[in-house]
C-alpha positions in Angstrom: 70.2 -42.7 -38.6 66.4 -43.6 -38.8 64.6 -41.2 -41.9 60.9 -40.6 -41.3 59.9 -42.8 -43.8 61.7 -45.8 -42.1 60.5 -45.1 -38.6 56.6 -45.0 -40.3 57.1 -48.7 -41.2 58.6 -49.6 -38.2 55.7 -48.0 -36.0 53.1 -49.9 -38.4 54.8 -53.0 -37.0 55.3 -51.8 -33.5 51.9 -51.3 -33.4 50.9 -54.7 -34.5 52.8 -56.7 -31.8 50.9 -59.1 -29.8 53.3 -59.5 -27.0 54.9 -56.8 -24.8 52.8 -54.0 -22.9 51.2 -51.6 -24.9 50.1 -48.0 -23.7 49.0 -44.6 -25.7 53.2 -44.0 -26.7 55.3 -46.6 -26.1 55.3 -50.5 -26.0 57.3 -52.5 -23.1 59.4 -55.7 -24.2 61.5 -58.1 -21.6 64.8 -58.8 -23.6 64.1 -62.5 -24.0 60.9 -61.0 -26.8 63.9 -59.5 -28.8 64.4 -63.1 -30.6 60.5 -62.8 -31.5 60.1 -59.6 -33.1 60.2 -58.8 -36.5 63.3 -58.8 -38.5 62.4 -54.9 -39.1 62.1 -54.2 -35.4 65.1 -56.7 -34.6 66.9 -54.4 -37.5 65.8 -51.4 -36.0 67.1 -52.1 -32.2 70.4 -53.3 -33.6 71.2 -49.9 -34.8 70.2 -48.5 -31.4 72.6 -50.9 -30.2 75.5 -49.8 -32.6 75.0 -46.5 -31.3 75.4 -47.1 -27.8 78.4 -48.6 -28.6 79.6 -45.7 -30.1 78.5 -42.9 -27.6 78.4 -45.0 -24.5 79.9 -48.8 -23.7 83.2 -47.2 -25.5 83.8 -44.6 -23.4 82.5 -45.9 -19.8 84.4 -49.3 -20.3 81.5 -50.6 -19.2 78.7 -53.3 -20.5 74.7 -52.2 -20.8 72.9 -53.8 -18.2 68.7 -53.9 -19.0 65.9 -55.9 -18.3 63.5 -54.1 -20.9 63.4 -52.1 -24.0 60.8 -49.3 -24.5 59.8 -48.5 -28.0 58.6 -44.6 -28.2 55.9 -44.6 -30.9 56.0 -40.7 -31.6 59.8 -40.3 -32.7 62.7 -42.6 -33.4 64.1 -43.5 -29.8 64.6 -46.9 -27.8 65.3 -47.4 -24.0 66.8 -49.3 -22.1 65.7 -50.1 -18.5 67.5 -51.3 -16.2 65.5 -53.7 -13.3 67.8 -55.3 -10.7 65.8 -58.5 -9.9 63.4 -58.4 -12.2 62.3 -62.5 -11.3 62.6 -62.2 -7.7 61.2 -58.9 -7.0 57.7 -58.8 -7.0 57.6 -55.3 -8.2 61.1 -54.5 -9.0 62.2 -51.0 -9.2 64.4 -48.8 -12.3 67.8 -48.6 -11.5 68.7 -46.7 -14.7 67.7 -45.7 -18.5 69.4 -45.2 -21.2 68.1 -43.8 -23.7 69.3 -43.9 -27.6 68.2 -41.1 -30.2 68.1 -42.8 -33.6 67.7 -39.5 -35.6 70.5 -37.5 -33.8 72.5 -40.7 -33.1 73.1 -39.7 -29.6 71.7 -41.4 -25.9 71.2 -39.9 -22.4 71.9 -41.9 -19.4 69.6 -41.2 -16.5 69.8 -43.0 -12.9 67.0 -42.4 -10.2 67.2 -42.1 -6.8 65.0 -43.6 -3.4 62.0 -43.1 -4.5 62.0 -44.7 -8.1 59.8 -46.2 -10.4 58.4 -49.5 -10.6 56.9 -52.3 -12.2 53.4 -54.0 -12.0 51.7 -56.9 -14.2 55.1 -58.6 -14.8 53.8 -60.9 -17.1 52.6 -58.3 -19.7 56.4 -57.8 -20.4 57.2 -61.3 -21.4 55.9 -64.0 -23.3 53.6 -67.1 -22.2 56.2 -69.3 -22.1 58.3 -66.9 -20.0 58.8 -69.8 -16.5 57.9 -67.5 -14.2 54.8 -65.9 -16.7 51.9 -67.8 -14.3 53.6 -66.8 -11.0 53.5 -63.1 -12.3 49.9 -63.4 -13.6 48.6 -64.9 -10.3 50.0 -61.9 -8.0 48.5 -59.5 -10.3 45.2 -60.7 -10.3 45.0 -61.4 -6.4 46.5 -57.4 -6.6 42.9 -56.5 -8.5 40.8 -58.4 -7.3 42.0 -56.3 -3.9 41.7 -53.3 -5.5 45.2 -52.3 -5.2 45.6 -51.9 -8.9 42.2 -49.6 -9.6 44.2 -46.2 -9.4 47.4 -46.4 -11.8 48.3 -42.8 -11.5 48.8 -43.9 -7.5 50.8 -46.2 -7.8 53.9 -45.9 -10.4 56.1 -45.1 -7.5 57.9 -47.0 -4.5 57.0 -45.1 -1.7 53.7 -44.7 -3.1 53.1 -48.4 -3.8 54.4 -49.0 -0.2 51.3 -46.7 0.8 49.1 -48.6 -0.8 49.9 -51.3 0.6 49.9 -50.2 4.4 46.7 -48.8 3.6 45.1 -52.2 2.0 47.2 -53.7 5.2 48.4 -56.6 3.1 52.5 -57.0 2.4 53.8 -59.2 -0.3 56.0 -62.4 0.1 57.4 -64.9 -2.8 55.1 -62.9 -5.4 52.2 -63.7 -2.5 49.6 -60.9 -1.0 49.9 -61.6 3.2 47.1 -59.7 5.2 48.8 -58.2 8.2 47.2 -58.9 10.9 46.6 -56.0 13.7 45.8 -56.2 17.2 42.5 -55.1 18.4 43.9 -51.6 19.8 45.4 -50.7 16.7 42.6 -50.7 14.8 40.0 -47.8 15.5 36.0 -48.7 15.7 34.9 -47.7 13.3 30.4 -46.6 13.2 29.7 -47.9 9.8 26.0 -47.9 10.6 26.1 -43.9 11.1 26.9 -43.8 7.5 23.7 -44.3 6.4 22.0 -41.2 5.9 17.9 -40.5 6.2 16.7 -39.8 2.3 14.4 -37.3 2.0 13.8 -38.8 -1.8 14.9 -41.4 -4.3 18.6 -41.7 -4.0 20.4 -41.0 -7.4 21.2 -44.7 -8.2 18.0 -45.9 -7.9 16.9 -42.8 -9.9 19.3 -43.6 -13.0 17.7 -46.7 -12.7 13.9 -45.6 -13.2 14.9 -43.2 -15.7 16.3 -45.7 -17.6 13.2 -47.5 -17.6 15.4 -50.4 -16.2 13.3 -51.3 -13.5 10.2 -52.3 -15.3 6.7 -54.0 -14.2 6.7 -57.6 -13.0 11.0 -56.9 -11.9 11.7 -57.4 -8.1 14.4 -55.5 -6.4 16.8 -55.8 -3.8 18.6 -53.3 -2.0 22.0 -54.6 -0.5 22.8 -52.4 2.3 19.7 -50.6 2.8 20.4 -48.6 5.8 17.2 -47.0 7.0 15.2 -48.2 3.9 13.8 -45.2 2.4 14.4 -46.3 -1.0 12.6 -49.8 -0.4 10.2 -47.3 0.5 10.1 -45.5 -2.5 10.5 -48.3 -5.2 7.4 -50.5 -3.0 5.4 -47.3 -3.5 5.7 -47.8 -7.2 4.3 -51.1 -7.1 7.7 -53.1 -6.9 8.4 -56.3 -4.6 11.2 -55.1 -2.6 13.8 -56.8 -0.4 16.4 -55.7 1.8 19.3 -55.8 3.8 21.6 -53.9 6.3 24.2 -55.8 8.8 22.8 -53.0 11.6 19.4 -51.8 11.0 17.8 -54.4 8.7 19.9 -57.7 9.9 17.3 -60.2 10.6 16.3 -60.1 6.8 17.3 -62.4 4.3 19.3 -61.7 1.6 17.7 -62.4 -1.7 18.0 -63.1 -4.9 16.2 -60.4 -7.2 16.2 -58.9 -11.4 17.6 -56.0 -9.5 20.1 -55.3 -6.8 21.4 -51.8 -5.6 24.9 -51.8 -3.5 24.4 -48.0 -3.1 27.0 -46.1 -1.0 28.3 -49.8 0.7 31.5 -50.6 -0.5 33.1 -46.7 0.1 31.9 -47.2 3.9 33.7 -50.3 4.4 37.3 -50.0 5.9 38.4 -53.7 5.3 39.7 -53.8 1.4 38.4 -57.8 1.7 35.0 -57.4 3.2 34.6 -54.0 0.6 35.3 -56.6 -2.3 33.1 -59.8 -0.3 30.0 -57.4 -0.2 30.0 -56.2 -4.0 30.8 -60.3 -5.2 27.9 -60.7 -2.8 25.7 -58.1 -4.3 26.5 -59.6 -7.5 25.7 -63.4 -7.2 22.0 -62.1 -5.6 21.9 -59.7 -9.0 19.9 -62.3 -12.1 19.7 -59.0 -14.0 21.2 -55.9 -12.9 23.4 -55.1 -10.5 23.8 -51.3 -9.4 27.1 -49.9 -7.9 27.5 -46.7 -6.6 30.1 -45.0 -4.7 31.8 -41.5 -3.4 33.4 -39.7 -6.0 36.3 -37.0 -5.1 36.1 -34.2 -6.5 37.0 -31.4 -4.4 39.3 -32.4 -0.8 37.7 -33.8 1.8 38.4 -31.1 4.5 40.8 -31.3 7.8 38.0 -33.0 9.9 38.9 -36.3 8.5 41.7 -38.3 9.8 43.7 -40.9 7.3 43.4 -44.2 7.4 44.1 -47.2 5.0 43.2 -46.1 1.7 40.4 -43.5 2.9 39.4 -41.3 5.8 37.7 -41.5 9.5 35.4 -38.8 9.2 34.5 -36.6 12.3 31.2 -38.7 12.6 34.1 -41.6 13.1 32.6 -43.2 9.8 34.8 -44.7 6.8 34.8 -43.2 3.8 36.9 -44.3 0.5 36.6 -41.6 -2.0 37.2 -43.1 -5.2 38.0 -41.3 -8.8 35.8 -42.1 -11.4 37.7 -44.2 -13.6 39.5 -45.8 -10.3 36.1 -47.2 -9.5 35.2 -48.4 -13.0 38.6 -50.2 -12.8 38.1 -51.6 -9.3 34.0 -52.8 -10.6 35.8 -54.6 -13.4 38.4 -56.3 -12.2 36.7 -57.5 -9.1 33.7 -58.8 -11.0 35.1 -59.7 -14.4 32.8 -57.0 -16.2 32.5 -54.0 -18.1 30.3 -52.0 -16.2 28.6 -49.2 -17.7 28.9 -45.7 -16.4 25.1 -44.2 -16.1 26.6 -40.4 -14.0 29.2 -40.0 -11.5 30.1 -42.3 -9.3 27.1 -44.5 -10.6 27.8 -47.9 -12.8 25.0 -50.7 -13.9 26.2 -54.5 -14.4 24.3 -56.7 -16.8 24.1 -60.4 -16.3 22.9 -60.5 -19.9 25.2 -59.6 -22.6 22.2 -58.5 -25.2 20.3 -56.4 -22.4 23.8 -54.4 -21.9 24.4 -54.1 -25.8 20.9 -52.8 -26.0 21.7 -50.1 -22.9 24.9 -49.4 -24.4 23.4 -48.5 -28.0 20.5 -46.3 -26.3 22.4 -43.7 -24.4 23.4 -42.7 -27.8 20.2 -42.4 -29.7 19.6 -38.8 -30.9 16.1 -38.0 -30.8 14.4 -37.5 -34.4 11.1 -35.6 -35.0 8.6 -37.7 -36.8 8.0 -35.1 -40.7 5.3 -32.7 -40.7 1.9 -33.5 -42.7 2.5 -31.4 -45.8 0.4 -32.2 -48.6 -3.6 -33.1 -48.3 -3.7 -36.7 -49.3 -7.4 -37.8 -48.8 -6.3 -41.4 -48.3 -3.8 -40.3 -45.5 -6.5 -38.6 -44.2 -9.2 -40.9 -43.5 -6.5 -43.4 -42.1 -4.0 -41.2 -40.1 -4.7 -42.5 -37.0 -4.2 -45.9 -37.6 -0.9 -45.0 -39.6 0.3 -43.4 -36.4 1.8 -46.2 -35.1 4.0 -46.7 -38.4 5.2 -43.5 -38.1 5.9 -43.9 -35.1 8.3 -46.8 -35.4 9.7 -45.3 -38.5 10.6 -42.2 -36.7 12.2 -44.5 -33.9 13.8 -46.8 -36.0 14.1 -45.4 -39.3 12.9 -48.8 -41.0 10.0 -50.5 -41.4 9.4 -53.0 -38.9 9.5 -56.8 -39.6 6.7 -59.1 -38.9 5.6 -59.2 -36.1 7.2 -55.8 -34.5 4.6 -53.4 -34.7 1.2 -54.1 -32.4 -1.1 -52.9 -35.0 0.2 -54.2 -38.1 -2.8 -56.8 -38.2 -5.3 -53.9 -38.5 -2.7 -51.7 -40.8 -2.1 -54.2 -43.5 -6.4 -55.5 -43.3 -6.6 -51.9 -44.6 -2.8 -51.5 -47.0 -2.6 -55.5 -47.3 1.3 -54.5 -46.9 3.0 -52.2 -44.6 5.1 -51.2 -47.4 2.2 -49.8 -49.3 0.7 -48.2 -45.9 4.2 -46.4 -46.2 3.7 -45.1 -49.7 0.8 -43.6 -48.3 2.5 -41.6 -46.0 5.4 -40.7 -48.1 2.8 -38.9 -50.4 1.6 -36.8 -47.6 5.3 -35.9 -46.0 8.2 -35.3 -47.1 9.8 -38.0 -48.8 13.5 -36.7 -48.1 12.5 -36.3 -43.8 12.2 -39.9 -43.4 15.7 -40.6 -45.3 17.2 -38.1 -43.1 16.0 -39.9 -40.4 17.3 -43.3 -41.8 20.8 -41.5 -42.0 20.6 -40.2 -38.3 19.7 -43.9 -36.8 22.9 -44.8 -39.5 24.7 -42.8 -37.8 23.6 -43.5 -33.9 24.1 -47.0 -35.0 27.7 -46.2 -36.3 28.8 -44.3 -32.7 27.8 -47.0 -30.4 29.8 -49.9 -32.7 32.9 -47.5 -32.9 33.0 -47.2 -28.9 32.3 -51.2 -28.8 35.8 -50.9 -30.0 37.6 -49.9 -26.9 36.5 -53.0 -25.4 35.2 -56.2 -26.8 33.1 -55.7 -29.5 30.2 -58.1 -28.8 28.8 -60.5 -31.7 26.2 -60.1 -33.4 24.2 -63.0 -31.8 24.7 -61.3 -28.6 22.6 -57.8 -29.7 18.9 -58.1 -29.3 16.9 -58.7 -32.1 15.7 -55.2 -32.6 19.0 -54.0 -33.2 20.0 -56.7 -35.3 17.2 -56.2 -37.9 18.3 -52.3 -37.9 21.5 -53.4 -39.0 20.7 -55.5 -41.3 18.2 -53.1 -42.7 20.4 -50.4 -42.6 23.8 -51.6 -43.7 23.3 -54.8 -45.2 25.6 -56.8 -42.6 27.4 -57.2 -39.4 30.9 -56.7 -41.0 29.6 -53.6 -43.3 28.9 -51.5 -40.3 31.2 -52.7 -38.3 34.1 -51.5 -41.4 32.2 -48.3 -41.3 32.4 -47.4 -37.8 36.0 -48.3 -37.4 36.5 -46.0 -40.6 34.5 -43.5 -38.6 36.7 -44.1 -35.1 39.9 -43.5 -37.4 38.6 -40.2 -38.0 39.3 -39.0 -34.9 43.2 -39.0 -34.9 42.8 -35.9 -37.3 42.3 -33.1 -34.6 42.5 -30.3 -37.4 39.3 -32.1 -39.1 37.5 -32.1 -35.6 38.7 -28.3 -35.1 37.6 -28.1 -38.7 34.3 -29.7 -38.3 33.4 -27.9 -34.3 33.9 -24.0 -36.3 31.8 -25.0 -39.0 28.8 -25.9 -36.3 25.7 -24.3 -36.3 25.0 -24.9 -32.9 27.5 -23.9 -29.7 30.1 -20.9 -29.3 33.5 -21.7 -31.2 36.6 -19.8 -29.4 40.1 -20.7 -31.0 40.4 -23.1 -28.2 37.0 -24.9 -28.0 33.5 -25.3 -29.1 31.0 -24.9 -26.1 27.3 -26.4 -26.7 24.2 -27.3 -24.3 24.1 -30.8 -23.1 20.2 -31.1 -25.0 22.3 -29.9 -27.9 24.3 -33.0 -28.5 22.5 -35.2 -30.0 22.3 -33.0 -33.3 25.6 -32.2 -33.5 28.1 -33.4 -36.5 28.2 -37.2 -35.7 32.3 -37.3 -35.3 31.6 -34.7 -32.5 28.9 -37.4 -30.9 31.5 -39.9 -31.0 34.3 -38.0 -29.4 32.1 -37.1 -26.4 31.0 -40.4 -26.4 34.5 -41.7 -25.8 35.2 -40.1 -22.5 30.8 -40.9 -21.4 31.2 -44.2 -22.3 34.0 -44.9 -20.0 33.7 -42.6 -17.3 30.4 -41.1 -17.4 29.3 -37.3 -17.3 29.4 -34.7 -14.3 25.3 -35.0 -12.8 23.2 -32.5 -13.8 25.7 -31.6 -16.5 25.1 -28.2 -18.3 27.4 -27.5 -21.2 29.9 -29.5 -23.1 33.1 -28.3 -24.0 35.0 -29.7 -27.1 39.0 -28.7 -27.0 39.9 -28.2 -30.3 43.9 -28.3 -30.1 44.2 -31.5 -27.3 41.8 -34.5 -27.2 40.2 -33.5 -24.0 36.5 -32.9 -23.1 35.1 -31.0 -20.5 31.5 -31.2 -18.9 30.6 -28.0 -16.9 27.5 -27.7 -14.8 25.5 -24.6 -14.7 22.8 -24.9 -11.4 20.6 -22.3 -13.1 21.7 -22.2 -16.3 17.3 -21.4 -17.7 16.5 -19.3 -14.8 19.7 -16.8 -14.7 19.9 -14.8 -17.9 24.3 -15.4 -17.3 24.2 -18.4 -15.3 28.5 -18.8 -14.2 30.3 -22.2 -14.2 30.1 -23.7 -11.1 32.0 -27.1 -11.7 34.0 -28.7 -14.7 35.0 -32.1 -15.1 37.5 -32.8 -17.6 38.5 -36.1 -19.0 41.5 -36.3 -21.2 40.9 -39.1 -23.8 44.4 -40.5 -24.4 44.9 -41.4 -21.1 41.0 -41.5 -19.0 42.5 -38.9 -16.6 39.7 -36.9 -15.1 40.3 -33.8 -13.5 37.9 -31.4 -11.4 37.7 -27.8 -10.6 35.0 -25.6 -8.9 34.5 -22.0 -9.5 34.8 -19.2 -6.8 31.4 -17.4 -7.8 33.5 -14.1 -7.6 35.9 -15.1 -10.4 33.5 -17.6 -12.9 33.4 -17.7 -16.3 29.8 -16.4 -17.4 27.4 -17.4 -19.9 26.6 -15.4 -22.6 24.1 -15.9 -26.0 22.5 -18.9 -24.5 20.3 -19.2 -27.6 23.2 -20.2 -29.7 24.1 -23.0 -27.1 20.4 -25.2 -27.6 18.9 -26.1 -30.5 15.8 -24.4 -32.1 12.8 -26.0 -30.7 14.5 -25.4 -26.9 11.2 -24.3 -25.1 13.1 -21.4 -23.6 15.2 -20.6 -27.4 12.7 -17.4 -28.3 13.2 -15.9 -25.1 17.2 -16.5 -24.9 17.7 -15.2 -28.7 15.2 -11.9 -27.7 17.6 -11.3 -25.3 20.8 -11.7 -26.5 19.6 -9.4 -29.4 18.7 -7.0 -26.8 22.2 -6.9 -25.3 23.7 -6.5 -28.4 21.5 -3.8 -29.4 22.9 -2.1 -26.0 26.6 -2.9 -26.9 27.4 -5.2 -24.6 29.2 -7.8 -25.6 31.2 -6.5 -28.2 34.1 -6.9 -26.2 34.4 -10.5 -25.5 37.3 -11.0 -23.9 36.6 -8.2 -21.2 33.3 -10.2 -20.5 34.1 -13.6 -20.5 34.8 -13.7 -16.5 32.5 -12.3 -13.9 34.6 -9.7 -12.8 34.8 -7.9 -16.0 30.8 -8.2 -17.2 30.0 -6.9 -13.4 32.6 -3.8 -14.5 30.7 -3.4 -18.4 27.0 -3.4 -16.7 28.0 -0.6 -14.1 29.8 2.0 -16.5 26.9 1.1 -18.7 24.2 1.8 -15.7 22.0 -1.7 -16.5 21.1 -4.5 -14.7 18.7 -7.7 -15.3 14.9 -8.1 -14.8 14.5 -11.4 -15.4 15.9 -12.1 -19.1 15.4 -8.2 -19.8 17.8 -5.0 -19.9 16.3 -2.1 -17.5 18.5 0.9 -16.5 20.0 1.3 -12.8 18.6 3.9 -10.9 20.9 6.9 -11.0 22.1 5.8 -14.2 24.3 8.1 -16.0 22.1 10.7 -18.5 24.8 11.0 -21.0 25.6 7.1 -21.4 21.6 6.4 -21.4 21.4 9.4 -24.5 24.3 7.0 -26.5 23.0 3.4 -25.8 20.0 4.9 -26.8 20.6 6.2 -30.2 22.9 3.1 -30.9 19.4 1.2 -30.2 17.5 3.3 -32.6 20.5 2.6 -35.3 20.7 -1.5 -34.6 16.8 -1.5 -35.2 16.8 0.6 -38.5 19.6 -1.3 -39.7 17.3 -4.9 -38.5 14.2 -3.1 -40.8 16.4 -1.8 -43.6 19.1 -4.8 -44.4 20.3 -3.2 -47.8 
């Protein structure tokens, strides 16, 4: 029997293997690693062993047969699996597991059936030196570069691996990928060019792009797959050299290299898996800077006008679409291109060619914004020179350090008057407050802090490779590399504690805490408890944010966040949910739903969702004070779901008028003399506190 105590040592050393296949609760070993594990974990399987003997070989008169041993990391158990042909078969499938208890000393035998699980990336299981390791490693990187591999929660299955690959049209032979090849009447025309849709406006890749101030003067820009050009159009207008190509209605142009290159809405249009992957390696050797990828997302089913085939639909306009998940398209960006492409909103990812320009990108999107202090004492010295100590502030406001030589335009003319811009800061420090510009210091700590700790997920880039701004803010701010790098890993740790994150998301200021979640405004985050920012920041970093998202909801109980948009969430004084994306963070799985409008959850005290200095906070808080003065929403379970707050403002006789209570014609005398007098009460109790 394994005591707690024991198996705590042995998952400290389970977790520190290098070789086998890791995921969130259990690590994968072939049984030729068993010589090359630890003498605790070699200790530790042998008693698993002794009790199979005892409970199982014994009685069945019958020897174990397995090809692999899974560790479970959460309690004291070992399997066994059994793979028939694990060298031969390219993706061999479980014949049996048999799983051994440690603390109850007993084991389960389980056998599955035709439709069983099975194996891919074979050589994550074995060691280097395993003969067959290279063969292995070579199939599953021709199986990415495909794309076969960019949807794991497709694919753990026989029959649904075999789906895959009829619908990639490939079959696999002596661990090789074949292409089958189809005669001409068994593959359907398909009209790729009526894909392309007339814009109206900006399409939202090339928008991202603009916003993020990506596209900048000087840049040229090249749009792979234009269609009918519109947004060469629109980018030319802004005083861009533009380029483009489309194989139907721009085909005579040359493709060429440019800073920028959109592949917008190409690669889910394109039926053949090989000439989807040929046009986004093409779009990226023509990229020097940026390369944009975008694609349709599913979130809600297609509808039963579309017609299967291969690993999408024909649609009823006979076009192809390929409706990817989010993370499935992150994975399939990746592996094809060898990159970690960032995602910028659904269904939208940018690809650096250069490794600071990315780190730089990365590190922005989670920048909270910082007001620069108020003037609060009369300092005549500050006073004649304000404007020309503007710019300091400035910088010390976006930073939250003084800038080195050579940062700032106008430190030439600042230190003629301060000789230093250390004394031009003493100046302003005696006409602010001295403690606002620490604060500020701490908050770009802190921004600083999030962005390394998600750097963590994947390759944490060196310090050479961040741009030189951000290297002199952290070695201004924490000394060195290492020191901030030790405290944002100490800061990531924090986030195995749920209770502390429940802990920390009641005691917020800002959002609606329920026992399951904390609810806040998308403007909202920024100012939020800085472990909060960093566990939203690990499901946006990886798969991005629902568009246009409204609120964010923070599940105290599971490590799961949801984004939930809101089309008119300023306009309606109880805007309902109209979408939710939610992204589990132990294992990326995204999940959608949309509201029936007749059955929505409803908004409710909208003031206590933004921050203070929201443009529309006054008039939200007036309101909600209003409502409460009226009495309704004391019951906030009844209300919660449109249904019941459409039941509470009929017996009560109210509707809106605008953000403002009136009564409903024909409302009832009695209940209007009540609300009334309770009105009266709330607002003498408001005047007289005590």
């Amino acid at each position: 029997m394994v005591n707690i105590n024991e198996f705590t040592d042995i998952k400290i050393e389970l977790r520190g293997l290098n070789i086998g296949k890791h995921l969130s609760n259990d690590i994968y070993i072939h049984h030729s690693i068993i010589l090359h594990l630890p003498s605790i974990i070699r200790k530790y399987e042998s008693l698993a062993r002794q009790i199979l003997d005892e409970n199982y070989q014994s009685k069945l008169n019958q020897n174990l047969q397995f090809t692999l041993i899974k560790f479970n990391l959460n309690e004291p158990k070992i399997s066994y699996l059994d793979y028939p042909n694990f060298d031969l078969d390219a993706h061999p499938a479980l014949r049996q597991s048999t799983q051994v208890n440690l603390e109850l000393n007993n084991c389960q035998v389980r056998h599955y059936g035709d439709n069983p699980p099975i194996l891919h990336r074979k050589e994550t299981f074995v060691c280097a030196d395993y003969p067959l390791y290279q063969t292995f490693a070579e199939l599953t990187q021709a199986e990415e570069k495909l794309g076969l591999l960019a949807n794991p929660h497709q694919i753990g299955y026989r029959q649904q691996w075999e789906k895959r690959l009829r619908q990639f049209r490939v079959r696999i032979e002596s661990h090789k990928l074949i292409e089958i090849q189809e005669s001409a009447h068994q593959s359907p025309k398909i009209d790729r060019h009526k894909a392309a849709i007339i814009r109206r406006q900006m399409s939202r890749p090339v928008r991202s792009l603009l916003d993020a101030n990506l596209l900048t003067e000087g840049m040229t820009f090249f749009d792979y797959g234009c269609g009918h050009g519109e947004d060469l159009k629109f980018v030319a207008e802004k005083g861009f050299d533009v380029h483009g190509w489309d194989p139907f209605y721009q085909s005579e142009g040359d493709r060429h290299p440019a800073d920028v290159v959109n592949l917008g809405y190409v690669i889910n249009v394109i039926e053949n898996p090989a000439e989807r992957r040929e046009a986004l390696v093409q779009a990226w050797q023509l990229a020097q800077k940026i390369l944009v990828v975008s694609a349709q997302v599913l979130i809600a089913d297609g509808g039963s006008s579309h017609i299967a085939y291969g690993d999408g639909v024909i649609t009823s306009r006979n076009t192809f679409q390929k409706y990817y998940d989010q993370e499935e398209l992150k994975l399939y960006i990746d592996q094809v291109l060898g990159v970690d492409a960032i995602p910028v909103a659904l269904g939208i990812y940018f690809v650096f060619r250069d490794e600071s320009q990315a780190e730089t990108f990365r590190a922005s999107r989670f920048r909270s914004r910082a007001t620069t202090p108020r003037i609060c004492l009369s300092v005549k010295r500050f006073e004649d020179y304000q404007e020309l100590l503007q710019p300091l502030m400035n910088f010390l406001t976006e930073r939250g350090r003084l800038p080195k030589k050579g940062e700032l335009a106008a430190e030439e003319e600042i230190c003629a008057e301060f000789k230093t811009l250390t004394r031009a800061f003493k100046v302003i420090e005696q006409a602010t407050n001295v403690e606002e510009w620490q604060q500020i210091a701490e908050q770009r700590k802190s921004d600083i802090k999030i962005y390394l700790a998600l750097s963590h997920f994947t390759k944490r880039p060196r310090f050479s490779h961040l741009s030189d701004t951000l290297q002199t803010d952290i070695k201004v701010l924490f000394g060195t590399y290492k020191e901030a790098c030790l405290l944002s890993d100490m800061m990531l740790f924090g986030l195995g504690d749920l209770q502390n994150l429940a802990d920390i998301a009641r005691q917020s200021e800002i959002g609606i805490c329920s026992k399951k979640a904390l609810i806040v405004h998308v403007s909202a985050l920024a100012t939020l408890d800085p472990l909060l920012r960093l566990y939203e920041g690990c499901a946006s970093r990886t798969v991005g944010r629902l568009e246009n998202v409204t609120l964010v909801r923070f599940y105290l109980h599971e490590p799961k966040i949801a984004y939930i948009f809101c089309p008119d969430f300023d306009t309606n004084p109880h805007p309902r949910w109209q979408m939710m994306m939610q992204i589990g963070l132990q294992n990326l799985q995204v999940r959608y739903k949309e509201y029936d409008p007749d059955y929505a959850p409803v908004v409710h005290r909208k003031e206590k969702l933004v921050v203070t200095d929201y443009p529309l906070y006054g008039k939200f808080a007036k309101f909600s004070q209003q409502e409460e003065d009226w009495g309704l929403l004391e019951n906030w379970s009844e209300i919660q779901l449109w249904p019941g707050w459409q039941k509470v403002l009929r017996e009560m006789g109210v509707e809106f008028k605008g953000h403002r209570l009136v009564w409903r014609s024909g409302a009832d005398p009695y209940t209007q003399k009540v609300v009334k007098a309770r009105i009266r009460t709330k607002q003498r109790q408001r005047q007289n506190p005590s």
